[in-house]
N, C-alpha and C positions, 0 to 999 in steps of 0.2 A: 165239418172236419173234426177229428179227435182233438184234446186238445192235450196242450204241449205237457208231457208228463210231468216238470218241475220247475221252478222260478225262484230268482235270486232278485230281491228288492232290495237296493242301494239306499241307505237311510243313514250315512256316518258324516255326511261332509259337516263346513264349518260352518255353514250357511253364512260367509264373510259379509254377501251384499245386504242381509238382513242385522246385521250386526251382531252377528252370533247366535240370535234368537232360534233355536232349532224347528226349522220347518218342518222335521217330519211329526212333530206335534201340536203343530199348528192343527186347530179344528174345522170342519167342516159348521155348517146353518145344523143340519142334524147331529151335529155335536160329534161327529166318527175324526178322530186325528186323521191327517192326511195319508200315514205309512199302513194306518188300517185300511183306508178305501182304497188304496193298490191292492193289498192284499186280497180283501172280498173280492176286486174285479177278477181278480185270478181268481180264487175261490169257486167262480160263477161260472168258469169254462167249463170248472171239470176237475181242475187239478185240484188233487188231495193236500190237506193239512201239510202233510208229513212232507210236504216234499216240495212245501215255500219254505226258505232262507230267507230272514231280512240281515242283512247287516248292518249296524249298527250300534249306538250305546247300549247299556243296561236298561236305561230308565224307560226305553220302548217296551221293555218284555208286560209289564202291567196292560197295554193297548194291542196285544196280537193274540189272534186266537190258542188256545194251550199246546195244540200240536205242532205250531211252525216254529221254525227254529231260530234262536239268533245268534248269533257272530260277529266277531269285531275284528277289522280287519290287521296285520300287523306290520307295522305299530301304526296307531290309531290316528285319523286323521292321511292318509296317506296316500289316501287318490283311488278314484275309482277302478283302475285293471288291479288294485291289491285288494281292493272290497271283492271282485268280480272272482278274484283268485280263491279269497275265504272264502265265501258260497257255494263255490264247486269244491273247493277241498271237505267244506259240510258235507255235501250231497254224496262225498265218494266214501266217505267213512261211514254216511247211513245206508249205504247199502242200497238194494233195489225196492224203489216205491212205484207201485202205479197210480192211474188214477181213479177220482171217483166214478163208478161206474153206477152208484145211485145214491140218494142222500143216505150219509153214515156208512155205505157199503166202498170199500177199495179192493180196488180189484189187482191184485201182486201178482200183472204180468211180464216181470223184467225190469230191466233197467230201461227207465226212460228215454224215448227216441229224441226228445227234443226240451230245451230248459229255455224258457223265457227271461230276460235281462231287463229291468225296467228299474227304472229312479223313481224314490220313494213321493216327489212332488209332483205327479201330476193332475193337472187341473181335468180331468177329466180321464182316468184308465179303462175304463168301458169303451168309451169313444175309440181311444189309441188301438186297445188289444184288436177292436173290431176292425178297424182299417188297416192295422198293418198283417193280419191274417184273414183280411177277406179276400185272398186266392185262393189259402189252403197254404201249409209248408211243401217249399221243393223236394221233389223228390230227386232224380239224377236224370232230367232234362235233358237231349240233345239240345247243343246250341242251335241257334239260328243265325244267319248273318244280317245286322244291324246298319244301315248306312250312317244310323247318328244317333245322338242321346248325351247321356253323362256316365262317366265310371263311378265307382265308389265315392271319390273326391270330389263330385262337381264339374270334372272336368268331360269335356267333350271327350265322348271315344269315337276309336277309328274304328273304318269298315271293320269286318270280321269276328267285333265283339257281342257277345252274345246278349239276346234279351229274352225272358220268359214269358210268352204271351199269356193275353188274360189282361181286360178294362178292370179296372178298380175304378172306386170311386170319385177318385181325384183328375180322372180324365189323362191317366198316364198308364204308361205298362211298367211290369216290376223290371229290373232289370240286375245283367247280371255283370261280373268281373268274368275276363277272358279267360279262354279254356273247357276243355272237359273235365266231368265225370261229377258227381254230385257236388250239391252244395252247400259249406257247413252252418252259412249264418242269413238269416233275412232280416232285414233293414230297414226300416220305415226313413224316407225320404221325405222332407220339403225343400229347404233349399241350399241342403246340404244331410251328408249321414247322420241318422239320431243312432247311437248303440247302445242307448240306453232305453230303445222300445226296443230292441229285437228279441229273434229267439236262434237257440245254438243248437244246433246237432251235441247232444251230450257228450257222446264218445271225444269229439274234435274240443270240445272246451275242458275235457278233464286230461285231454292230450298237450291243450297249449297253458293250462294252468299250472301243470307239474312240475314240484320243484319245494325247494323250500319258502317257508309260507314268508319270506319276506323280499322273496323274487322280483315283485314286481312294486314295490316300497317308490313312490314317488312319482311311477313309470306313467305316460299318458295310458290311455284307454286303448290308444294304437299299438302300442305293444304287444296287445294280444291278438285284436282285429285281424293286425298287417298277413297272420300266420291264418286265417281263415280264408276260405273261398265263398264270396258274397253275395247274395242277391238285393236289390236296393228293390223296396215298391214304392210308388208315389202316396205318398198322405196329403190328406188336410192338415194345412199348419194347426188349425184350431183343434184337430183332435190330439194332438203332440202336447200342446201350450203348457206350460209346469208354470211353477212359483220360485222364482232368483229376487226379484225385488220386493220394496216396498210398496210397490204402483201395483203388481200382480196378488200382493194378500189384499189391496183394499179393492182391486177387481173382482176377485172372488167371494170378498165379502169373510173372511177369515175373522175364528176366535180363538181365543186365547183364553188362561184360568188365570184371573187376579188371587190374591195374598185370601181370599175366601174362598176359592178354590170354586166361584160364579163364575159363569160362561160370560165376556165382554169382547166388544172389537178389539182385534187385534191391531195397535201402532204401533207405527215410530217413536221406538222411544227420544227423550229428548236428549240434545247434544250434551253433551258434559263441557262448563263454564272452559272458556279460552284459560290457559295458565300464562299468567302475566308476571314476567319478573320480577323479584323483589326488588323494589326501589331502594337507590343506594342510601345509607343513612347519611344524614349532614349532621353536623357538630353545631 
């Protein structure tokens, strides 16, 4: 399959369950921060420099390659469908990028048909991209009628809902939200929607993005979703699997730069002492 003309990498959150410690720069054993080896996976489809977004702080721009761009969502810290919002609102003011049609060559044919959505921690983006685009993107599918399965949510659908045929590797079929006529977003699926593996019909995400850049300020991720026409495929949990805790950097085997700026395991740092009230004075 071609691959998706453009990609927006989510790389702002608080990383809270880590205790602020910023995971998108947590390092890999080959020393690549984590929000770089998203990137490279894209990189590796096809899709051109120019036309990865990561969102995120400043202090990423030193670990991305010169041509992808970065943005910070507004105002900062503010949830993913407003990261999701800045990266398209990048993409729409950079104009038309194609992709790489051979190493260092890009080929400017139009505005991209399709922009990838992916969070900057996963433990594995090679894995991901491959299973959740190993059907290929929808094109505008006649339904078929389904006796059973799940919708978007998990939830059982009723007859008449449509599903896209085609085995994947997870031993399921992709499947769709009710209705005709194309469809704007594919979904990697385990045991519930990820939309933070998918990819978007560009036209349909620079259509539910618009607006002033602080529209979607705090909004969940369904904010924008709700307004798309979905296809979910089934994945391996294990190609999805990202980094939220402490138990998943010392699965991965993560590093980090000490105060010499050496590559060492990444821990928990240690708890800050209990504050104990001051004890009343006596006379």
């Amino acid at each position: 399959m071609n691959a998706p003309g453009s990609a927006i990498v989510l790389a702002g959150g608080r990383s809270s369950r880590l205790g602020g410690v910023p995971k998108a720069l947590l390092f890999t054993g080959q020393r690549v921060p984590l929000v770089r080896r998203v990137v490279d996976a894209v990189l590796e489809r096809g899709t051109a420099p120019e036309a990865v977004v990561v969102v995120g702080p400043e202090e990423l721009a030193s670990q991305l390659p010169r041509s992808v761009r970065l943005v910070q969502e507004r105002p900062r810290f503010s949830g993913p469908a407003a990261a999701i919002a800045a990266g398209a609102r990048a993409l729409r003011e950079a104009g038309p990028v194609g992709t790489r049609a051979e190493p260092h060559t890009v080929a400017h044919a139009g505005p991209p048909a399709w922009t990838l959505l992916l969070s900057c921690d996963l433990a594995d983006p090679a894995a991901a991209l491959a299973a959740l685009l190993r059907e290929g993107l929808p094109g505008s599918p006649a339904p078929e009628a389904a006796p059973s399965g799940r919708d978007l949510h998990g939830q059982p659908r009723e007859a008449g809902q449509s599903r896209r045929a085609g085995e994947n590797g997870a031993g399921g079929n992709a499947q769709t939200t009710p209705g005709d006529g194309p469809r704007d977003m594919l979904v990697a699926f385990t045991d519930r929607p990820q939309p933070l593996v998918s990819a978007v019909r560009t036209a349909a995400l620079h259509a539910v993005t618009a607006g002033p850049a602080d529209a979607f300020a705090d909004a969940p991720v369904r904010a924008l979703t709700q307004r798309l026409r979905m296809t979910t495929v089934d994945v391996p949990e294990a190609a999805i699997r990202d980094v939220d805790t402490w138990d998943d950097v010392q699965r991965e085997g993560l590093l980090t730069r000490d105060a010499a700026g050496r590559f060492v395991p990444a821990v928990r740092p240690p708890a800050p002492p209990p504050e104990h009230p001051q004890a009343p004075r006596t006379l």
